[in-house]
C-alpha positions in Angstrom: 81.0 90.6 117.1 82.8 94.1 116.0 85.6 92.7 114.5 83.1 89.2 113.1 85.4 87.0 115.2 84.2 83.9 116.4 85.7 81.7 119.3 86.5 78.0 118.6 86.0 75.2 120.8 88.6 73.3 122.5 88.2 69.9 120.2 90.7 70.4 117.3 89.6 71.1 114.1 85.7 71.5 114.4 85.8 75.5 113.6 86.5 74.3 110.1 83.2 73.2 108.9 82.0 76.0 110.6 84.0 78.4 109.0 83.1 76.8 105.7 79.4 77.0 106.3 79.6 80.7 107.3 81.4 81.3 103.9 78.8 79.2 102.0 75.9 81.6 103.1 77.9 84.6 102.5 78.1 83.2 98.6 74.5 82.2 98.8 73.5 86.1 99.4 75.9 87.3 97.4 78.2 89.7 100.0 81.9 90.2 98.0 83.0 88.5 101.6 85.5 85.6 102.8 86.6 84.0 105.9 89.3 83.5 107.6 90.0 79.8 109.4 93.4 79.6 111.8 94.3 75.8 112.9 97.8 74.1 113.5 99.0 71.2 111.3 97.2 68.7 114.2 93.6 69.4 112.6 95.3 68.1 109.6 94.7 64.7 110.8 90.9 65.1 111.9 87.8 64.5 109.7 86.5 68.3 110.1 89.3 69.5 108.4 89.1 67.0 105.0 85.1 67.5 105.3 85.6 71.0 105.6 88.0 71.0 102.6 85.7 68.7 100.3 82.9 70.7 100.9 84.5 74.1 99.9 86.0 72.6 97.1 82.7 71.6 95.5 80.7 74.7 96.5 83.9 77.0 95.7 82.5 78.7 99.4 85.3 81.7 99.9 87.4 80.4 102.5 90.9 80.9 103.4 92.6 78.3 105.5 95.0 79.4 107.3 97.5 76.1 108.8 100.1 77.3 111.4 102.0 74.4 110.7 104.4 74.4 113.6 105.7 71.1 113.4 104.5 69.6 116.8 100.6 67.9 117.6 101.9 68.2 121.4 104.5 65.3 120.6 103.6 64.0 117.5 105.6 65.5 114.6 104.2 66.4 111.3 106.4 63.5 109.9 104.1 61.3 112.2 100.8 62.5 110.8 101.1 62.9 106.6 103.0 61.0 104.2 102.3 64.3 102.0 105.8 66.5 101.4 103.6 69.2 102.3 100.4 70.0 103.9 99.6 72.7 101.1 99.5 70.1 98.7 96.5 68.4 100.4 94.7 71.2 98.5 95.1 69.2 95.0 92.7 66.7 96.3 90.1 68.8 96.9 90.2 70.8 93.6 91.4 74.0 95.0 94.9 76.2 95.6 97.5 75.4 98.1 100.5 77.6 99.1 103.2 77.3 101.5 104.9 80.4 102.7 107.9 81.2 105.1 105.6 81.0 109.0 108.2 82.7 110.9 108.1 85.5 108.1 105.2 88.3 108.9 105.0 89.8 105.4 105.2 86.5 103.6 102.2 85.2 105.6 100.1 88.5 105.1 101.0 88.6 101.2 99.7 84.8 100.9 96.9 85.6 103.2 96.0 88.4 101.3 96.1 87.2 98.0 94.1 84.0 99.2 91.3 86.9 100.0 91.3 88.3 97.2 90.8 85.4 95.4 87.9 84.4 97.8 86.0 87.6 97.4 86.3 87.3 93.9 84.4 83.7 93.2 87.5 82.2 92.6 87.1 79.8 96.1 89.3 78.7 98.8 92.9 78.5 99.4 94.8 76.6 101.9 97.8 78.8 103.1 100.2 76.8 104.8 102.7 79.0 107.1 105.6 76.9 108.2 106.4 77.8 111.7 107.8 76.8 114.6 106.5 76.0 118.3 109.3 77.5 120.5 107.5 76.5 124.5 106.0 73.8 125.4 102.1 73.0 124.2 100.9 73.3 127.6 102.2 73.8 131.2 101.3 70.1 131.7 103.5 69.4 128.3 107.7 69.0 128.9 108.6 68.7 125.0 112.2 67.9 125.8 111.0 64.4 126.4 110.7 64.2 122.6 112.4 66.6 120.6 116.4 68.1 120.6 117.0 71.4 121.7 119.3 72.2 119.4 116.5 72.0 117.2 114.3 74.8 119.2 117.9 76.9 119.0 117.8 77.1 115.2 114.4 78.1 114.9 114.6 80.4 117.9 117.2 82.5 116.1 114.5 83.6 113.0 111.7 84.5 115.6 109.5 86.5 113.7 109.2 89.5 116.1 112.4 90.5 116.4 112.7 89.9 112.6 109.7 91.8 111.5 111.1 94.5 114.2 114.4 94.6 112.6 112.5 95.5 109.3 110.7 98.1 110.6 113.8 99.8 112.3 115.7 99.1 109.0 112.5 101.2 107.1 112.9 104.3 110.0 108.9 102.9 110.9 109.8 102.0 114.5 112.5 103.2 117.3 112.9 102.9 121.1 109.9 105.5 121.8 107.3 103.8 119.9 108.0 100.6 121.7 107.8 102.5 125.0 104.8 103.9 123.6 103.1 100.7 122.2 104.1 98.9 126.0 102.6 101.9 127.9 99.1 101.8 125.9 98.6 97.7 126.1 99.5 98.1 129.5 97.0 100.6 130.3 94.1 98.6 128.0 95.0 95.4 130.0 94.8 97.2 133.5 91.8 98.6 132.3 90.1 95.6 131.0 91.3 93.7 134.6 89.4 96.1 136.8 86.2 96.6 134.3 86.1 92.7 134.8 86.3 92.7 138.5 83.6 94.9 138.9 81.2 92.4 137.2 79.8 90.4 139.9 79.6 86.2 139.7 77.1 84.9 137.8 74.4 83.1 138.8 74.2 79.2 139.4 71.0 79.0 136.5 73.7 80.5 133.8 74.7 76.8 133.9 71.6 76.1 132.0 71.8 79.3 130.0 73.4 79.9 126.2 72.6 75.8 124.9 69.0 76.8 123.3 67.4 80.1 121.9 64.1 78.9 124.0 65.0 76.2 126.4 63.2 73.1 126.1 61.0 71.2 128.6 63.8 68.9 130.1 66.7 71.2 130.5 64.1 73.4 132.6 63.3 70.9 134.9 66.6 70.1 135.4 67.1 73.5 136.6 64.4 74.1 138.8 65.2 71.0 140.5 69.3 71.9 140.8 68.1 75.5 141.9 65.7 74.1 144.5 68.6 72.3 145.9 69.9 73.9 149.5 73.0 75.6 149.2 75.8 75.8 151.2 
């Protein structure tokens, strides 16, 4: 809530209406605002994502979508999902700006990104910033993606990995050495161990959370349901 992030679910694409809406009421009461909607070139292909397009295109709602397009829907390439050259251009149909930038270049993303913003907060609408990227692992631990792809593929795009790269830079511009990256390590380490232990401490929650977080008043039937589950013995 500091930072006005919100969490997405795990079906693909259906933060993007959601992110549209958000932007529509920021318009509607008039805050200089925009937001920000990350999704991979997958929720290219689902309905959220063209109703979520159409809609900011005709209320100009300040939205920036971001598509990491990384090439790979688990095993379906983007080859497999568009007959577009690009995914930017998808933008045209909706009445609105698209730009494709380099994915795997960190200032080139953040320059698009920022101009998108700008443009956003100032009434000019949305803009669809495609990054071209790459997906280096596997999609999941379940996922072996050398059933479908060539490694000598992953091997190319491994050597312009944007961290080292954006590392490099800084080095280059006398912004970063050896200590800071000791440093940097030392401090997320520290957060993380602190974050692990403040979580232990929290005890389990109780089995009527189940029921919890659906409804701001809970209705009739999903109470009943819960009395009867809680009246249950327990083993």
């Amino acid at each position: 809530r500091k930072g006005n992030y919100l969490s997405i679910s795990s079906p693909v694409g259906t933060q993007l209406p959601h992110a549209v809406g958000i932007g529509w009421a920021m318009k509607l009461l008039g805050d200089k605002k925009a937001v920000l909607a990350f999704f991979g070139d997958g929720a290219t292909s689902t309905a959220d994502f063209h109703v979520a397009m159409n809609f900011a295109g005709v209320f100009r709602a300040p939205t920036v979508f971001l598509c990491n397009n990384n090439q790979w829907a688990i095993s379906v390439p983007v080859s497999k999902q568009t007959a577009s050259a690009t995914l930017a251009e998808k933008a045209n149909a909706y009445g609105f700006d698209g730009v494709r930038v380099d994915g795997m270049d960190a200032l080139a993303v953040y320059r698009a990104t920022r101009e998108a913003a700008h443009r956003a907060k100032d009434g000019l609408g949305p803009t669809l910033v495609e990054a071209v990227t790459y997906r280096i692992g596997p999609h999941s631990s379940s996922d072996d993606p050398s059933r479908y792809r060539d490694e000598s593929e992953v091997a190319a795009w491994q050597a312009r990995d944007p961290l080292p790269r954006f590392r490099r830079y800084l080095e280059r511009s006398g912004w970063w050495d050896d200590r800071d990256e000791a440093r940097l390590e030392q401090e997320i380490g520290d957060d993380i161990s602190r974050a692990v232990q403040e979580a232990e401490r929290i005890p389990p929650p109780g089995p009527e959370t189940i029921f919890a977080d659906v409804y701001a008043e809970m209705p009739a039937h999903l109470r009943e349901q819960m009395d009867a589950f809680l009246a249950r013995p327990r083993r």
